[in-house]
N, CA, C and O atoms as a MOPAC input file, in Angstrom:
PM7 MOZYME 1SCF
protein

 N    -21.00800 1     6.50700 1    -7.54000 1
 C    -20.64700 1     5.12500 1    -7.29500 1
 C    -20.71600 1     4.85200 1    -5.79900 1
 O    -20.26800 1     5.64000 1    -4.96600 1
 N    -21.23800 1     3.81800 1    -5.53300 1
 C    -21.29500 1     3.61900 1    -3.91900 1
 C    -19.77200 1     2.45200 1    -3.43400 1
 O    -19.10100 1     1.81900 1    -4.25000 1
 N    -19.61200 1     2.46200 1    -2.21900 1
 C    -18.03500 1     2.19300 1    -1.86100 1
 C    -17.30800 1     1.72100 1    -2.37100 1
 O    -17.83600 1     0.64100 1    -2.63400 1
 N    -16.39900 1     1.70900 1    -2.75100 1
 C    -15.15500 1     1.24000 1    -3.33700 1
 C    -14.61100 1    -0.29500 1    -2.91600 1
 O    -15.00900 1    -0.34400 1    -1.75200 1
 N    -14.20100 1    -1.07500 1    -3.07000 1
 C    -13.89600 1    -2.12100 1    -2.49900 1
 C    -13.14900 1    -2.62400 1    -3.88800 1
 O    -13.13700 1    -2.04500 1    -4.97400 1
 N    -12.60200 1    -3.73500 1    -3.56600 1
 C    -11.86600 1    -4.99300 1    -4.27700 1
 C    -12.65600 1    -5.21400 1    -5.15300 1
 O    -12.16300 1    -5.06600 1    -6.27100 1
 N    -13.87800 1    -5.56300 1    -5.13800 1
 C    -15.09600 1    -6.02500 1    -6.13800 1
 C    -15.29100 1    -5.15100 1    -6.82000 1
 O    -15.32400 1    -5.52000 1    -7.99400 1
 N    -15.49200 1    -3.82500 1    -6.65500 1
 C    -15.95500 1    -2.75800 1    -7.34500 1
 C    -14.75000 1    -1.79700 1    -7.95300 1
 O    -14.95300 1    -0.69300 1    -8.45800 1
 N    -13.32000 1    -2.49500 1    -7.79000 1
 C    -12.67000 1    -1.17800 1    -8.50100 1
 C    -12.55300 1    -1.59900 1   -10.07300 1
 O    -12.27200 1    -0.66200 1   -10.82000 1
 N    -12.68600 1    -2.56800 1   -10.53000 1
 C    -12.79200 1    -2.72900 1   -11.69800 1
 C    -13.35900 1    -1.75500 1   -12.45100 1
 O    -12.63500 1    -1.24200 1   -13.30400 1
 N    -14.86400 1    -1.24300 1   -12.30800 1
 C    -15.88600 1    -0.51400 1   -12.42900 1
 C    -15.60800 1     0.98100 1   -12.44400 1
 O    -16.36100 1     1.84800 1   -12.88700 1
 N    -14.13800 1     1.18600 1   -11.76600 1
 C    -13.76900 1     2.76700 1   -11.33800 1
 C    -13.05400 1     3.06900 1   -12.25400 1
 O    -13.08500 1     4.10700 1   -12.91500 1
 N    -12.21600 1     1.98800 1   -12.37600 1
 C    -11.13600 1     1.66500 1   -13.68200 1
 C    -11.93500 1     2.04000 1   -15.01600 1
 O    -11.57700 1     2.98600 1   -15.71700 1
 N    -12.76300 1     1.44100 1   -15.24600 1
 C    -13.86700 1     1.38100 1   -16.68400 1
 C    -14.20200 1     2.85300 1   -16.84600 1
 O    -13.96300 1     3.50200 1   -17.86400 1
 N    -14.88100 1     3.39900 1   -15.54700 1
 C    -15.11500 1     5.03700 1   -15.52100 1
 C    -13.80500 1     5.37000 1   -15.75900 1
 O    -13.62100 1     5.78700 1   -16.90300 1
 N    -12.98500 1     5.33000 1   -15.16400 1
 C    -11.73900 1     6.39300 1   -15.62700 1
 C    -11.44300 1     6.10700 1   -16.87200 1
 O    -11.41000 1     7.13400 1   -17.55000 1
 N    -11.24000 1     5.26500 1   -17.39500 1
 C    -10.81500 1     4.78600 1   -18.51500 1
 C    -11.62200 1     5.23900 1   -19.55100 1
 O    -11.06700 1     5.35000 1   -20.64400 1
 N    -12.77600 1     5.52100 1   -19.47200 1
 C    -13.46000 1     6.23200 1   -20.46200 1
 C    -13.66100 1     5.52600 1   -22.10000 1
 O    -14.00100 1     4.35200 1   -22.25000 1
 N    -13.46000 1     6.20900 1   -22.93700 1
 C    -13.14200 1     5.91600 1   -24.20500 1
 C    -11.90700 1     5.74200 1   -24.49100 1
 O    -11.50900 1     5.42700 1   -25.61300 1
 N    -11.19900 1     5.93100 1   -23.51100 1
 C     -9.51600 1     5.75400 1   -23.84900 1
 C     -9.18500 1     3.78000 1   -24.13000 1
 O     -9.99500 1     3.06300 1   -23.54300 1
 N     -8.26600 1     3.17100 1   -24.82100 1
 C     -8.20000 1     1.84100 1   -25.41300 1
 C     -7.47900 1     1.70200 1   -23.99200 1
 O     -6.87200 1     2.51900 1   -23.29900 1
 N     -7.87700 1    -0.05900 1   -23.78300 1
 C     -6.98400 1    -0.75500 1   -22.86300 1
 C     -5.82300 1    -0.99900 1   -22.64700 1
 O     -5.17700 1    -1.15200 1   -21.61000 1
 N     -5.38400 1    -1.05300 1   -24.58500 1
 C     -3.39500 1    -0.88400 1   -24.05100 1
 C     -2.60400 1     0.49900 1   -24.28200 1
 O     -1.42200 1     0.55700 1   -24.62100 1
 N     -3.45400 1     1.61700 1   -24.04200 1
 C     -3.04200 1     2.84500 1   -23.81100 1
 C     -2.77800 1     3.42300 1   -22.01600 1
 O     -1.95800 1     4.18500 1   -21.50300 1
 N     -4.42600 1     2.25800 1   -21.24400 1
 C     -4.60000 1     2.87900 1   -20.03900 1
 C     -3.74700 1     1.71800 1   -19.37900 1
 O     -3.26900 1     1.95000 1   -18.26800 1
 N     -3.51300 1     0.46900 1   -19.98000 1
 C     -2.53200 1    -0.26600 1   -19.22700 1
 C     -1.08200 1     0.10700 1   -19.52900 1
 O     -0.06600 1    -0.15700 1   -18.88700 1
 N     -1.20400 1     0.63200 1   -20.41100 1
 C      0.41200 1     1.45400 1   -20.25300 1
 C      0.66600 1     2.35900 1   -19.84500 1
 O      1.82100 1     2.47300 1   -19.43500 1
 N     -0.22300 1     3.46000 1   -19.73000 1
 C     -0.13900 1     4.47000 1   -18.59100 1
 C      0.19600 1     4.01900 1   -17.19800 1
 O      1.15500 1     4.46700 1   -16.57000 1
 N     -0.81700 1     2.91600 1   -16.64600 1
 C     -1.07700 1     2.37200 1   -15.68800 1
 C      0.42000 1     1.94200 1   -15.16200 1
 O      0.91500 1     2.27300 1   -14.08500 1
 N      1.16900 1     0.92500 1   -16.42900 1
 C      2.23500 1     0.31800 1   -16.02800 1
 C      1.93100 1    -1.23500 1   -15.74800 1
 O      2.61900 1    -1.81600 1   -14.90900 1
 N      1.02500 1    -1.84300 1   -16.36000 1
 C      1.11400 1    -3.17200 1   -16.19600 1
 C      0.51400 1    -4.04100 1   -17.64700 1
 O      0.21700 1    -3.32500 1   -18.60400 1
 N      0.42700 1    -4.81900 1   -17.72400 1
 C     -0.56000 1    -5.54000 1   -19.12000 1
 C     -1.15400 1    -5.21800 1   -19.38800 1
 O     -1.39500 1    -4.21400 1   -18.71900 1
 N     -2.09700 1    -5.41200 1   -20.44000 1
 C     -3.64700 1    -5.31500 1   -21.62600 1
 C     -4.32000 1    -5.97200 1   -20.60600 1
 O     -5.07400 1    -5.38100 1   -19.83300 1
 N     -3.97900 1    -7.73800 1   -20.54000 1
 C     -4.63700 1    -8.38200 1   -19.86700 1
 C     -4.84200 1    -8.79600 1   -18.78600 1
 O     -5.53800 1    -9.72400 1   -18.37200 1
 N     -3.87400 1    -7.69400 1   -18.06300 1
 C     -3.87100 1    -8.05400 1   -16.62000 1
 C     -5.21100 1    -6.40700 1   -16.43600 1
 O     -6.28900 1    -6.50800 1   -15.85100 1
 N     -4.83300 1    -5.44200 1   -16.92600 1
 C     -6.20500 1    -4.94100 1   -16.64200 1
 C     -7.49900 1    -5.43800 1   -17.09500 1
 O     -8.45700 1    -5.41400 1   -16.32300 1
 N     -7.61500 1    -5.91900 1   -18.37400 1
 C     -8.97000 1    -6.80200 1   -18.71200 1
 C     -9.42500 1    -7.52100 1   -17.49600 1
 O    -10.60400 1    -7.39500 1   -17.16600 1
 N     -8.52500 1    -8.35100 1   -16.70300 1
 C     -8.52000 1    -9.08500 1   -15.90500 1
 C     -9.32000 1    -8.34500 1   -14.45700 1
 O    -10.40700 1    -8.52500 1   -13.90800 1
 N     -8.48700 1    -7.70600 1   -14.28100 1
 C     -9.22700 1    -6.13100 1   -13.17700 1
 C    -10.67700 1    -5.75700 1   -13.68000 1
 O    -11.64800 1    -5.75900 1   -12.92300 1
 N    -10.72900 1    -5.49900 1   -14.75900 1
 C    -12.20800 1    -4.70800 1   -15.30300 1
 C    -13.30600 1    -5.77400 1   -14.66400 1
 O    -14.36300 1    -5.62400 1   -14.05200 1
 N    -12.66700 1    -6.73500 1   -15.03200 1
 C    -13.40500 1    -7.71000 1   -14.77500 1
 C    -13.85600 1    -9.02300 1   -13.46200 1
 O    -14.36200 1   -10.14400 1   -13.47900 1
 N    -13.38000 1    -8.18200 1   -12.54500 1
 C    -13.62700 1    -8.34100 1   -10.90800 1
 C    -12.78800 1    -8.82800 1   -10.55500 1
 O    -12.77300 1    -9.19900 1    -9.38100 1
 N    -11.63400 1    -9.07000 1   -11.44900 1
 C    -10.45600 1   -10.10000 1   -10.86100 1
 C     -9.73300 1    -9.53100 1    -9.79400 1
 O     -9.46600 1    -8.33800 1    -9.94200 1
 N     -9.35000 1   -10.06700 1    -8.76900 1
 C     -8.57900 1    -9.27800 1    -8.07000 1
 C     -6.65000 1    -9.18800 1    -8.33800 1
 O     -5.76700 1    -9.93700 1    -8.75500 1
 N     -6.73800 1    -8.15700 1    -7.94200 1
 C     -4.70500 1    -8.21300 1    -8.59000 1
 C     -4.23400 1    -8.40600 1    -7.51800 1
 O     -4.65700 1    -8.28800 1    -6.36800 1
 N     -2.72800 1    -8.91600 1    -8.24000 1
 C     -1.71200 1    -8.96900 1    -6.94400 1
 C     -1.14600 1    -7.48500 1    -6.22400 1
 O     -1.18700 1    -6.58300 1    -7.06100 1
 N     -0.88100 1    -7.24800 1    -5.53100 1
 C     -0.23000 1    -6.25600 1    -4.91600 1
 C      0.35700 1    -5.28000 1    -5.36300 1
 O      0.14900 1    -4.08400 1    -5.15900 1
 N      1.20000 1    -5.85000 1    -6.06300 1
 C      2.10500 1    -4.57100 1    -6.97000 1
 C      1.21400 1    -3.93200 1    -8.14200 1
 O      1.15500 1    -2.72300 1    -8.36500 1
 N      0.56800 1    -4.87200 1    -8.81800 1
 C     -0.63400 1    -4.34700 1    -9.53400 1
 C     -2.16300 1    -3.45500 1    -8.75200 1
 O     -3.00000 1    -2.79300 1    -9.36600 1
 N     -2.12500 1    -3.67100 1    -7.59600 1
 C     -3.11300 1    -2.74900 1    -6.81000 1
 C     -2.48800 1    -1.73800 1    -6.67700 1
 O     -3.12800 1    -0.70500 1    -6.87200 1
 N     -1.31300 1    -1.62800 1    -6.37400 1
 C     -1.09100 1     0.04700 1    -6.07300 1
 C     -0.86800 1     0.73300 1    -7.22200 1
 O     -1.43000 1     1.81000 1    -7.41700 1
 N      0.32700 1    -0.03600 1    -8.48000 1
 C     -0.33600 1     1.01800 1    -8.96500 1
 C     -1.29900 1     1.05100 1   -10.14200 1
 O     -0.96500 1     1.46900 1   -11.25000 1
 N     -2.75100 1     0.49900 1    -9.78900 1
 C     -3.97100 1     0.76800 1   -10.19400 1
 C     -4.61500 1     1.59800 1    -8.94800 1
 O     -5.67600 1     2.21800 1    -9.01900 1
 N     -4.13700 1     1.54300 1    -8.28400 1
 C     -4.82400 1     2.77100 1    -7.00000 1
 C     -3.81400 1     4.38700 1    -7.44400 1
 O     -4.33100 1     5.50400 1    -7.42600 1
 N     -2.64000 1     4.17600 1    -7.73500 1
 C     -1.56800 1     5.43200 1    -8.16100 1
 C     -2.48500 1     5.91200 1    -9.33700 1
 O     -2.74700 1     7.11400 1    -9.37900 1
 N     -2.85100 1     5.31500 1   -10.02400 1
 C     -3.65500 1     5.67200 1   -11.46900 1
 C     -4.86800 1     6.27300 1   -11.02400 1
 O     -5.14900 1     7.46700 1   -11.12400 1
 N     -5.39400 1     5.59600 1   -10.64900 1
 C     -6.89700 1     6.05600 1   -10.36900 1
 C     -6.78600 1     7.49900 1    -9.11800 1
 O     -7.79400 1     8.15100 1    -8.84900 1
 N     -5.61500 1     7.76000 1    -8.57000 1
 C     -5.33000 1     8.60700 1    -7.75000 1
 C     -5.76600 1     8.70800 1    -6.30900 1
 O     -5.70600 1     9.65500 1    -5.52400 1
 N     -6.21600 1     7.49000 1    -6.17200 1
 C     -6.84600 1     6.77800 1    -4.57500 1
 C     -6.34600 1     6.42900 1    -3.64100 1
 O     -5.38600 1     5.70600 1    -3.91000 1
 N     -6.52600 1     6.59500 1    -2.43500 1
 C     -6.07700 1     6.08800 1    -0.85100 1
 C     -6.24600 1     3.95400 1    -1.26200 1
 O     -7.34400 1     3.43300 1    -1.45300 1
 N     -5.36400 1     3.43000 1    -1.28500 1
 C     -5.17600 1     2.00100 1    -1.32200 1
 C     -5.88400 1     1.55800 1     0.23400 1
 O     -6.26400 1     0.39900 1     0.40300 1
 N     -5.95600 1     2.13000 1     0.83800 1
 C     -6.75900 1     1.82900 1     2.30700 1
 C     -8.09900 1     2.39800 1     2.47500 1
 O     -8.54100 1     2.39700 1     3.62300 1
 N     -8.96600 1     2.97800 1     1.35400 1
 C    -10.28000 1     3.60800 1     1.02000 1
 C    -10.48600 1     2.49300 1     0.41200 1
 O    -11.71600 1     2.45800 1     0.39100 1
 N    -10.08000 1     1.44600 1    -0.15900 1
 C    -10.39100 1     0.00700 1    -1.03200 1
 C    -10.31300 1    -0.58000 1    -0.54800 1
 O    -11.25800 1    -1.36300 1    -0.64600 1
 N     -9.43900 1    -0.91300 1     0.31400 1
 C     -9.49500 1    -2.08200 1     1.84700 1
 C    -10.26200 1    -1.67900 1     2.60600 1
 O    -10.18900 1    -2.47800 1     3.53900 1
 N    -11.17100 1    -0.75400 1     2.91300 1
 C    -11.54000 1    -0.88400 1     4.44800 1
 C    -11.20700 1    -0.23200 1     5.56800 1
 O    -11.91000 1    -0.04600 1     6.56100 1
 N     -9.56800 1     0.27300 1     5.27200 1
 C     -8.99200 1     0.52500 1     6.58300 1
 C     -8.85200 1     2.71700 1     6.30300 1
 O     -8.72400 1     3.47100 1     5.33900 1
 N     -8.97500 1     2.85000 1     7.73100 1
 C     -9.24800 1     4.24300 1     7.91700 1
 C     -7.89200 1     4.71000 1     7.87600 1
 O     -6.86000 1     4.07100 1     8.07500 1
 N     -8.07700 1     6.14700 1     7.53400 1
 C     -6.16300 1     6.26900 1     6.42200 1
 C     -5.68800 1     7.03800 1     8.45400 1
 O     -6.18300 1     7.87800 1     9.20600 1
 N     -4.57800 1     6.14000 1     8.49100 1
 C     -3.89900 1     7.21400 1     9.85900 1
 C     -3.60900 1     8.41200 1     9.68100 1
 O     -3.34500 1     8.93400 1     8.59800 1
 N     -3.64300 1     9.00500 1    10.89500 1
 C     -2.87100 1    10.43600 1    10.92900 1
 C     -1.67400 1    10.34800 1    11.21300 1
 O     -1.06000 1     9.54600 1    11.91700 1
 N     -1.17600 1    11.74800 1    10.27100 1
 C      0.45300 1    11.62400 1    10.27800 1
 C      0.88500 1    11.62900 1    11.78400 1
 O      0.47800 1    12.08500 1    12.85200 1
 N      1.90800 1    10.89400 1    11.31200 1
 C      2.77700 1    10.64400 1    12.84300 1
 C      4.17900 1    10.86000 1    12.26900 1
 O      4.62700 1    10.75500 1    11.12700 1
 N      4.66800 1    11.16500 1    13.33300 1
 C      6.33700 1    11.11200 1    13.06600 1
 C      6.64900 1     9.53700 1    13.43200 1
 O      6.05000 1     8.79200 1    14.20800 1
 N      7.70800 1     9.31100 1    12.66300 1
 C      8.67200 1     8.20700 1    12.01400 1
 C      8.69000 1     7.49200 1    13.83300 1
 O      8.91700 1     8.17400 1    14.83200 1
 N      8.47000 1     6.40500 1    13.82700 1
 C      9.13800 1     5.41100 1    14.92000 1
 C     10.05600 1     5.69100 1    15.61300 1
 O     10.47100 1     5.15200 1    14.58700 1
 N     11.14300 1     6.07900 1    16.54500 1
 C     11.96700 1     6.05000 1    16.91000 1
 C     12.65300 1     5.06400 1    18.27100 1
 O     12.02100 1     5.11500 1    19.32600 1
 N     13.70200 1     4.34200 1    18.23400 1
 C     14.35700 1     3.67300 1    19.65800 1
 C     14.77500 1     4.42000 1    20.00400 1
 O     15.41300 1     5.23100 1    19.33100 1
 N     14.56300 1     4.47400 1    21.40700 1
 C     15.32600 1     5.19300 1    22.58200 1
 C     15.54500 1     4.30300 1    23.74200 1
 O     14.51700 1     3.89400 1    24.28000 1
 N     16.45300 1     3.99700 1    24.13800 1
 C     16.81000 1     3.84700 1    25.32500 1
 C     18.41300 1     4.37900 1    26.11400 1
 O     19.50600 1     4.28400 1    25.55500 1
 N     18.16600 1     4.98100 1    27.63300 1
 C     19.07000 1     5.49300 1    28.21700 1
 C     20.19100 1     4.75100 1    28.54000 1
 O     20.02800 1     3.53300 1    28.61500 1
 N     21.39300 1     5.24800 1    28.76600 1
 C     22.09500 1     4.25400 1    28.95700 1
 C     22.53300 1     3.70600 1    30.15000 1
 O     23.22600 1     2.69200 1    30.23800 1
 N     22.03800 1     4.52900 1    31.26900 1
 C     22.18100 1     3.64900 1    32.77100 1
 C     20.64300 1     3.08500 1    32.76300 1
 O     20.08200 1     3.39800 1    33.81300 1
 N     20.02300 1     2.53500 1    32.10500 1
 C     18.38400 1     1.91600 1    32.23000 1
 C     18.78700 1     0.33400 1    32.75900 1
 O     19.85000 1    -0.28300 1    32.82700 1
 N     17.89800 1     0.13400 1    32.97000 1
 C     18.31900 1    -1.27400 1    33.57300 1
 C     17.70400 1    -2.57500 1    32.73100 1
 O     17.74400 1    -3.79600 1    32.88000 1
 N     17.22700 1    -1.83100 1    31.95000 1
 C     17.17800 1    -3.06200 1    30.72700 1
 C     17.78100 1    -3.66800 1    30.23900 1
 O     18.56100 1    -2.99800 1    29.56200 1
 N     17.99000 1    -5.03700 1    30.10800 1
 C     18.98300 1    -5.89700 1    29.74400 1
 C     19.28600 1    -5.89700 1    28.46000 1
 O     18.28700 1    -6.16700 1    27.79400 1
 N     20.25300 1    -5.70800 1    27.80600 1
 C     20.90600 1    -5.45500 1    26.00200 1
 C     20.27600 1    -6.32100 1    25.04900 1
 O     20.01700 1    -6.09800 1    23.86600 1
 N     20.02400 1    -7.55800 1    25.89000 1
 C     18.91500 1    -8.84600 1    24.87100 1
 C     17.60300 1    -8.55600 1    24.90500 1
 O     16.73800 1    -9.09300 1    24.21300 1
 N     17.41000 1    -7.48600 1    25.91800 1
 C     15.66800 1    -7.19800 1    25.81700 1
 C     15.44900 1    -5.96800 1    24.85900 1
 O     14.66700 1    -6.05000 1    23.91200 1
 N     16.16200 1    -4.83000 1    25.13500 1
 C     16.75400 1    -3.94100 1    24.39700 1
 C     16.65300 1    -4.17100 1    22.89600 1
 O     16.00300 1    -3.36000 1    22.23600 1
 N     17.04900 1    -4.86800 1    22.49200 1
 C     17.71700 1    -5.30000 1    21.29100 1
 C     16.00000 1    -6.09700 1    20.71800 1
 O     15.68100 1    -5.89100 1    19.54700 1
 N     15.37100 1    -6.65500 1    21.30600 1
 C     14.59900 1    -7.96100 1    21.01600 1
 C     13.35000 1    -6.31500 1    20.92400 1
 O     12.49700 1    -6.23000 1    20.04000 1
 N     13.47900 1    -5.60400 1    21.62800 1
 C     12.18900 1    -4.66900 1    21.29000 1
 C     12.54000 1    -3.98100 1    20.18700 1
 O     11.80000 1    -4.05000 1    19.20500 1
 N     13.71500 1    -3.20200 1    20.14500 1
 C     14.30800 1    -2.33400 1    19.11700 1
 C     13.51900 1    -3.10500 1    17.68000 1
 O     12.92800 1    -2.37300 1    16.88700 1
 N     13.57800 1    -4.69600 1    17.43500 1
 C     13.46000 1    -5.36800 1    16.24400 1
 C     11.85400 1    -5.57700 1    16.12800 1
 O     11.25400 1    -5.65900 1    15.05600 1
 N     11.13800 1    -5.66500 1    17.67900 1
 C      9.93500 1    -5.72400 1    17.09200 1
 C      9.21300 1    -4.07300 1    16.95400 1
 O      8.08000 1    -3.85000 1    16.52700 1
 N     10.00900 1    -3.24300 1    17.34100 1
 C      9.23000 1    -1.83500 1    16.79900 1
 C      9.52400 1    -1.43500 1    15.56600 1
 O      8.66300 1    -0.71000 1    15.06600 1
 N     10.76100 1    -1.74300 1    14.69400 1
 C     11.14000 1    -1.42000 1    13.51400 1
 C     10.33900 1    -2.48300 1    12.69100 1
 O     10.02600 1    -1.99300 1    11.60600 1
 N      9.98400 1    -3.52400 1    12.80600 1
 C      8.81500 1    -4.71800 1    12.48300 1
 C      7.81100 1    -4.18900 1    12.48600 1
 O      7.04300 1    -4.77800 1    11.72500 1
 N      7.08900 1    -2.82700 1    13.24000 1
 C      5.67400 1    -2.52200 1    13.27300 1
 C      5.64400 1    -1.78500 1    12.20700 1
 O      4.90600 1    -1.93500 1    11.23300 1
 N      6.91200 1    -0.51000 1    12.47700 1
 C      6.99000 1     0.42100 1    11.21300 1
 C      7.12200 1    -0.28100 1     9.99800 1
 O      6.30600 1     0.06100 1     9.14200 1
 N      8.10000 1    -1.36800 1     9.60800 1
 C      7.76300 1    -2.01600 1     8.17600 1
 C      6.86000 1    -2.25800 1     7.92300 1
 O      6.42000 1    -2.02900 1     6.79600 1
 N      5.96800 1    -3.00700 1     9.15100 1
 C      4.48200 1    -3.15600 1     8.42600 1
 C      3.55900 1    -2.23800 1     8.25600 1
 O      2.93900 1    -2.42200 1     7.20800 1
 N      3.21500 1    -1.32200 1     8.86000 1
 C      2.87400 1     0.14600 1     8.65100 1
 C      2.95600 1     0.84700 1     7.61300 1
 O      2.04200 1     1.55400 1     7.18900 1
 N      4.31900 1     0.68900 1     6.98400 1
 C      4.94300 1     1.36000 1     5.67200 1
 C      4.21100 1     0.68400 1     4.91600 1
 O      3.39800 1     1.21500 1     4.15900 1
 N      4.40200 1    -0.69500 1     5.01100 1
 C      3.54900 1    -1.55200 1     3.53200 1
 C      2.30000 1    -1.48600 1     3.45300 1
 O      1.82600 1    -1.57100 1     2.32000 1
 N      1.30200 1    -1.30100 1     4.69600 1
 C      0.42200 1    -1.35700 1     4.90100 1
 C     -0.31800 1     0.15400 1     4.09700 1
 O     -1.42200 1     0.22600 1     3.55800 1
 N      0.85100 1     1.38000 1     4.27500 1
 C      0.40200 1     2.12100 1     3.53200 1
 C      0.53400 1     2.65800 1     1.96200 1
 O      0.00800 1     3.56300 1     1.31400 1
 N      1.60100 1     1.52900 1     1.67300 1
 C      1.58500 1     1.05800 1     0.01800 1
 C      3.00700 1     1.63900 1     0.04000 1
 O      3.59600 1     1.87400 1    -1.01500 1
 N      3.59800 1     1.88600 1     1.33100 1
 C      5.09600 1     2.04600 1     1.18700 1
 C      6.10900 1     1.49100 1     1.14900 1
 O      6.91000 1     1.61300 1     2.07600 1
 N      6.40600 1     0.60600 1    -0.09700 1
 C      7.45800 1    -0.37900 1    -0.22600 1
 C      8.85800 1    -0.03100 1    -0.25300 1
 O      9.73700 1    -0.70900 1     0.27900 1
 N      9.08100 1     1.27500 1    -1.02500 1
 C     10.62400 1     1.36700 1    -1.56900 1
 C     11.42200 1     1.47400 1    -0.61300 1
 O     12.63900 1     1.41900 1    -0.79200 1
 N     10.61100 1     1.72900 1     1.13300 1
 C     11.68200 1     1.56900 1     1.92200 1
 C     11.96500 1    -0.03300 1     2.94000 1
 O     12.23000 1     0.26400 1     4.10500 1
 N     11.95200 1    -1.28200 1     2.73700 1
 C     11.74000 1    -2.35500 1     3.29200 1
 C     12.30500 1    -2.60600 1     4.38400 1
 O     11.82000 1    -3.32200 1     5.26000 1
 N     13.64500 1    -1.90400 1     4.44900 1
 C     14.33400 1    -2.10100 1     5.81900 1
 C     13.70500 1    -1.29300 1     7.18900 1
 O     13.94400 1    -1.44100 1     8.38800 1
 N     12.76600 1    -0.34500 1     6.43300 1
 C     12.38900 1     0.94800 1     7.28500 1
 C     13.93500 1     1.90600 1     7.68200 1
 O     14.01400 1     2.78700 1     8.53700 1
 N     14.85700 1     1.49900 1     6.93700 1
 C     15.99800 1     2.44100 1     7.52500 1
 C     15.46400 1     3.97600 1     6.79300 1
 O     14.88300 1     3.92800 1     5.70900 1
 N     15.71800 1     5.33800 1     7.49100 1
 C     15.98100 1     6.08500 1     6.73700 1
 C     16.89500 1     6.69600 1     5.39500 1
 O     16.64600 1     7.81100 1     4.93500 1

């Protein structure tokens, strides 16, 4: 099969799916009859239905988008010292947009169950 994309996972689905019936592999899957009919058939799904039709099919969700899978990194962390001379409102205003990158990061890599990004 040549690249994977939005358009073409329908088609991956059909291969995997084999001879197996539609409301066997949509219940494996975890979603409708006709919401996979719907997929087979170039439709694109919502979100929660892409991943897990990407969990099924056993695929990188970012090998279907386009996007190149990162290398592991360790978890985000704030630091700041406490004689720094950064002001507590600036402090505070970065702290929220770096825990903002990691949420999006997380989702970005189909990691929802944690939304707050708290550990």
């Amino acid at each position: 099969m040549s690249k994977l994309t939005l358009r073409t996972l329908g088609r991956k689905i059909v291969e995997k799916r084999g001879s197996v019936g539609i409301r066997e592999a949509a219940q494996e899957i975890g979603i409708s009859p006709a919401t996979l009919s719907r997929v087979e058939r170039g439709n694109l799904p919502d979100l929660q239905t892409f991943g897990k039709i990407c969990g099924w099919l056993d695929i990188d969700p970012g090998e279907v988008l386009g996007i190149k899978p990162a290398t592991a990194r360790a978890p985000i962390a704030v630091h700041f010292r406490k004689e720094s001379s950064i002001q507590p409102a600036t402090a505070q205003a970065l702290a929220q947009l770096i825990l903002a990158a990691e949420r999006a990061e997380a989702v970005s890599r189909g990691n929802t169950c944690n939304p707050n990004g708290v550990e």
